[in-house]
N, C-alpha and C positions, 0 to 999 in steps of 0.2 A: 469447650471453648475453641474457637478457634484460632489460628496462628494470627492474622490479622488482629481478631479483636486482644489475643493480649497485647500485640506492639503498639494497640493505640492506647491500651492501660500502662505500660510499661512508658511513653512518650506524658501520658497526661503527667505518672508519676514523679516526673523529671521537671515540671512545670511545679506539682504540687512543691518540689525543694528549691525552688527559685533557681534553677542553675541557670547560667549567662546565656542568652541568645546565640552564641558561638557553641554552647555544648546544645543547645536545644537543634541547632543547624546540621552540627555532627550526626547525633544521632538520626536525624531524618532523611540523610543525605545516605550515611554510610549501611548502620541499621535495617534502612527501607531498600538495599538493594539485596540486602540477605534474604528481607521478607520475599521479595521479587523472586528471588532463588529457590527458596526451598517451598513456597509454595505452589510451586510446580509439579511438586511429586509427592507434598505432604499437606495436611487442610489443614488437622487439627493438633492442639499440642499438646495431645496427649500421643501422637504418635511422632514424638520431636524426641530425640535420644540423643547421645554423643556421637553418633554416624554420620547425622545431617554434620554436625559441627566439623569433624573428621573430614567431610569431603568439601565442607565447602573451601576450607584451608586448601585441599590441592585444588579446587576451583580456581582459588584464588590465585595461586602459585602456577599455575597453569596459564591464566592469562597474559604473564609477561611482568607481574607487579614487581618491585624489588620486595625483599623480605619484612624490610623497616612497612612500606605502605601494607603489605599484606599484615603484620601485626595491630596496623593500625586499625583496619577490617575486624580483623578478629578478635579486638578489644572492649566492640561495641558488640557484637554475637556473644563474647565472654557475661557482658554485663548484663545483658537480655535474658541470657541462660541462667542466671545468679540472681535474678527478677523472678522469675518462674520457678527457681529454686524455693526462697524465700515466701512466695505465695502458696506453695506444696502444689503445685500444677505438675511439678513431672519431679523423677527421683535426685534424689541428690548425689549427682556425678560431677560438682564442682574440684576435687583431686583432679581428674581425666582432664580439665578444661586448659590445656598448655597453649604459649604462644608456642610461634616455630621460632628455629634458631637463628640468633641474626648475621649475618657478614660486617664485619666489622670495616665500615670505610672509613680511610684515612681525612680526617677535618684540615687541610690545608689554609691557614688562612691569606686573607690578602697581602701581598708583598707592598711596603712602602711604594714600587712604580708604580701597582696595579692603582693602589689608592689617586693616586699622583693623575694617572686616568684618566680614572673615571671621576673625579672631581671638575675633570678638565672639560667633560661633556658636554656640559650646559651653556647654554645664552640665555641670562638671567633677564637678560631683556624683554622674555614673552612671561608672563604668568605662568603657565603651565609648567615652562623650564624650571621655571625659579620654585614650584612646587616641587616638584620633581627632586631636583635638588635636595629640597627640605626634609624629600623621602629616605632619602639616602643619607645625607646627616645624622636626621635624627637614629638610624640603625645604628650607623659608624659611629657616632658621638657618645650614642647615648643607651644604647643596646635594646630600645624597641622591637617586639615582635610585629610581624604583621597586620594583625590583629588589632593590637594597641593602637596602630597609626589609624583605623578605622574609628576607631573610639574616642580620639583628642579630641576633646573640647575646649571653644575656648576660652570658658574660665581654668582649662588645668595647665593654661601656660601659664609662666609666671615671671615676666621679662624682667623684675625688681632682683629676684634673687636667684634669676637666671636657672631655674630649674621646672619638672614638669610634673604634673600628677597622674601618675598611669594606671588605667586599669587595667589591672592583665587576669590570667585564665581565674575563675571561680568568682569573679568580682573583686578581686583580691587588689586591694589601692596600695599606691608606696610610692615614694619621692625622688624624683632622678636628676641629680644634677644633668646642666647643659653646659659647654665651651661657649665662651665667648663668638668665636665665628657662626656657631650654630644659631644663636639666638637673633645676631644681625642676620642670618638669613630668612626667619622665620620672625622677624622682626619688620624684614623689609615686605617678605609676604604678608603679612598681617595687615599692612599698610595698605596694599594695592588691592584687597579684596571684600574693602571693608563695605563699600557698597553694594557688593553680592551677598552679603550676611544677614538675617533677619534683624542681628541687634540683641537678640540675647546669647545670656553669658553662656547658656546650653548649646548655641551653635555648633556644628562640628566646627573643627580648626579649617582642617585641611577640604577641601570640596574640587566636584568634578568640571566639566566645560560648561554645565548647564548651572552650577549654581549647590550641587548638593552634596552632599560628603561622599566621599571615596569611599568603592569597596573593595574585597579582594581583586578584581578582575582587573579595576584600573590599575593596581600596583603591581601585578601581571605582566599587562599589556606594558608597561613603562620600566619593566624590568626585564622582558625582552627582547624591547628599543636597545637599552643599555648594551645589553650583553652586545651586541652586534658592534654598535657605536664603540665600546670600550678597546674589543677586541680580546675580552675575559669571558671565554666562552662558560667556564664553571661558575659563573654569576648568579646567582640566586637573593633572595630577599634578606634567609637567613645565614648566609656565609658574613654578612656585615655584622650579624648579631656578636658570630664567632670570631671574625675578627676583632671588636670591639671589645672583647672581654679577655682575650690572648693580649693583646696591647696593652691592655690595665693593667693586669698584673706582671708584662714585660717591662712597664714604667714605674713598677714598684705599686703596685697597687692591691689594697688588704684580701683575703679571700674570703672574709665572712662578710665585706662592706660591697663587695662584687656579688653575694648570695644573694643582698637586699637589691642592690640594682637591678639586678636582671631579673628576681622576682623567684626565687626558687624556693621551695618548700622546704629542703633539706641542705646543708653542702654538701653533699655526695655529691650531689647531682654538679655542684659550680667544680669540686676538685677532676675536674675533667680537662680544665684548663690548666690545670698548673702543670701537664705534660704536655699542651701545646705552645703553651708560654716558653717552657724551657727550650724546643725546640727551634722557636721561632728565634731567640734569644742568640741561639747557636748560629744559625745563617745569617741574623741583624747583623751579627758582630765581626767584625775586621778578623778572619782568622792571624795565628799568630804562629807564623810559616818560619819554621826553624830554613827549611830549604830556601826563602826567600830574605832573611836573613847572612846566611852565607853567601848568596851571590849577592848580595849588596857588598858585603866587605867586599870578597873578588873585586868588584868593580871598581871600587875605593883603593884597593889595592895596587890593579892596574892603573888606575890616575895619578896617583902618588907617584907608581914609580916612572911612569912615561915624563911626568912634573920634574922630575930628577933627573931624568939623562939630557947627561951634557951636549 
C-alpha cells in the first residue's frame, strides 16, 4: 500500500466517525503536508518506520516553528502512525512516538487599559465595525474560541436569556452566558443585517462584506487591524479567551462552572487559570506600601507641625 492511499483511508476514516469539519480541515491541512514530506524519499508504508517520524520533528523544528506549532504537526503524524498501527500495516512502535519538549511561555493577560483600548477602536456606525466589535466581545465576555465564532448561528443566540449555544471542538454543545453590553451589541447587529440573512434560523450569526458567514481569515485579517489600531502588539484571538477566564475567576468566579464555559474536557486543563488569576489579582490590586505609608505620616507630620509654629 502505498503512503498516499493509506492517508486517504486514514482521512475517509475520520469522516467514517463524524469528527467536526474543523478536525476533518486539520487533518488535511496539517497531515497532507507530512504526506508531501515524506513521500519524497519514501512510496510505500511499508517502508514508513519511526525515522521518517524522527526527522520529520527536526524538519519541523528546523523550519523556524515554535515548539507548541511543531507539536501541533506532530499530533496528526502521531495519529496517522496509530492508524497504520491499528490496521498492522507497519510495527507497533507507538512507545517511540514522543511529542518534543515544550517552552513554557508566560500567558499575560490583558490589563484593564489594554481592554479600555481596544474596546475604544471601533465606529459602530459602519456594519463591519460594529461586527468586529461583536468579535471581540464575544471572546472577552464570553470566552469563545475562534472557531465557535465561525460556527454561531442564529438560532444559538438567545437575546431572552441573554446567553449563547456554542459549538466547540468534537461537536461538543454547552450554554454560555452573555453581559448585558455584549448582547446590545449583537443585539444592535442583529438588527442591521437582517436583510442580508436568508431568514432561517440556521443562518450563520455573524457574516462577511458579501453576505456570508466568517471564516478564519476574516477574523485574522481584523485581528491584525486591531493589533496596529490598539497599539497591543501581543494581540491575538485567543489572548481574550485567556483574559476572559483570568477575570472570572479574579471576580470570584467557580472553577468547575468556568470548565463548562469554556468548554473543557477535564479541569486540569481550566486549573491553569487559577495561577494566572492570582497573579493578575496581585498587580489589579492597590499594593499596600509600608514605605508609602510612612512618608504619608512624614508629610502629615510636617503639616501639623509647620500648623503649629507660631
Amino acid at each position: 500500500m502505498t503512503i498516499l492511499e493509506a492517508y486517504e483511508n486514514f482521512m475517509f476514516e475520520q469522516r467514517v466517525r463524524n469528527n467536526s469539519p474543523a478536525t476533518i480541515d486539520f487533518y488535511t491541512a496539517v497531515l497532507g503536508a507530512f504526506v508531501d514530506w515524506v513521500t519524497q524519499s519514501t512510496e510505500t508504508v511499508e517502508e514508513l518506520t519511526i525515522k521518517q517520524y524522527k526527522e520529520y520533528i527536526i524538519h519541523l523544528s528546523s523550519s523556524g516553528l515554535k515548539s507548541t506549532s511543531v507539536n501541533t504537526h506532530v499530533r496528526a503524524v502521531k495519529a496517522f502512525y496509530n492508524f497504520l498501527i491499528d490496521e498492522e500495516k507497519i510495527g507497533d512502535c507507538s512507545r517511540k512516538l514522543k511529542l518534543i519538549k515544550q517552552s513554557k511561555e508566560e500567558i499575560i493577560p490583558l490589563t484593564d487599559d489594554e481592554i479600555g483600548r481596544l474596546l475604544a477602536c471601533f465606529n459602530c456606525s459602519d456594519v463591519l465595525e460594529l461586527r468586529n466589535k461583536c468579535f471581540v466581545l464575544l471572546m472577552l465576555d464570553c470566552g469563545l474560541r475562534r472557531s465557535e465564532l465561525t460556527r454561531l448561528k442564529v438560532s444559538d443566540v438567545d437575546f431572552i436569556q441573554k446567553s449563547l449555544l456554542v459549538n466547540g471542538k468534537g461537536n461538543k454543545q454547552r450554554i454560555v452566558p452573555m453581559g448585558a453590553t455584549t448582547a446590545q451589541f449583537l443585539g444592535e447587529y442583529d438588527n442591521r443585517v437582517q436583510d442580508k440573512r436568508s431568514g432561517k434560523p440556521s443562518a450563520p450569526f455573524l457574516l462577511d462584506r458579501f453576505g456570508n458567514g466568517i471564516d478564519n481569515n476574516v477574523i485574522k485579517m481584523v485581528f491584525q487591524d486591531l493589533k496596529e489600531r490598539s497599539g497591543i502588539q501581543r494581540l491575538h484571538p485567543h489572548l481574550l479567551r485567556h483574559t476572559f477566564a483570568t477575570l472570572y475567576l479574579v471576580d470570584g468566579g467557580n472553577l468547575e462552572m468556568l470548565r463548562c464555559i469554556l468548554g473543557h474536557s477535564t479541569i486540569s486543563i481550566t486549573q491553569i487559570y487559577l495561577h494566572l488569576s492570582s497573579n493578575y489579582a496581585l498587580i489589579r490590586s492597590a499594593h499596600n506600601s509600608h514605605v508609602d505609608r510612612m512618608q504619608d505620616n512624614l508629610c502629615n507630620f510636617n503639616k501639623d507641625d509647620k500648623l503649629g509654629t507660631p
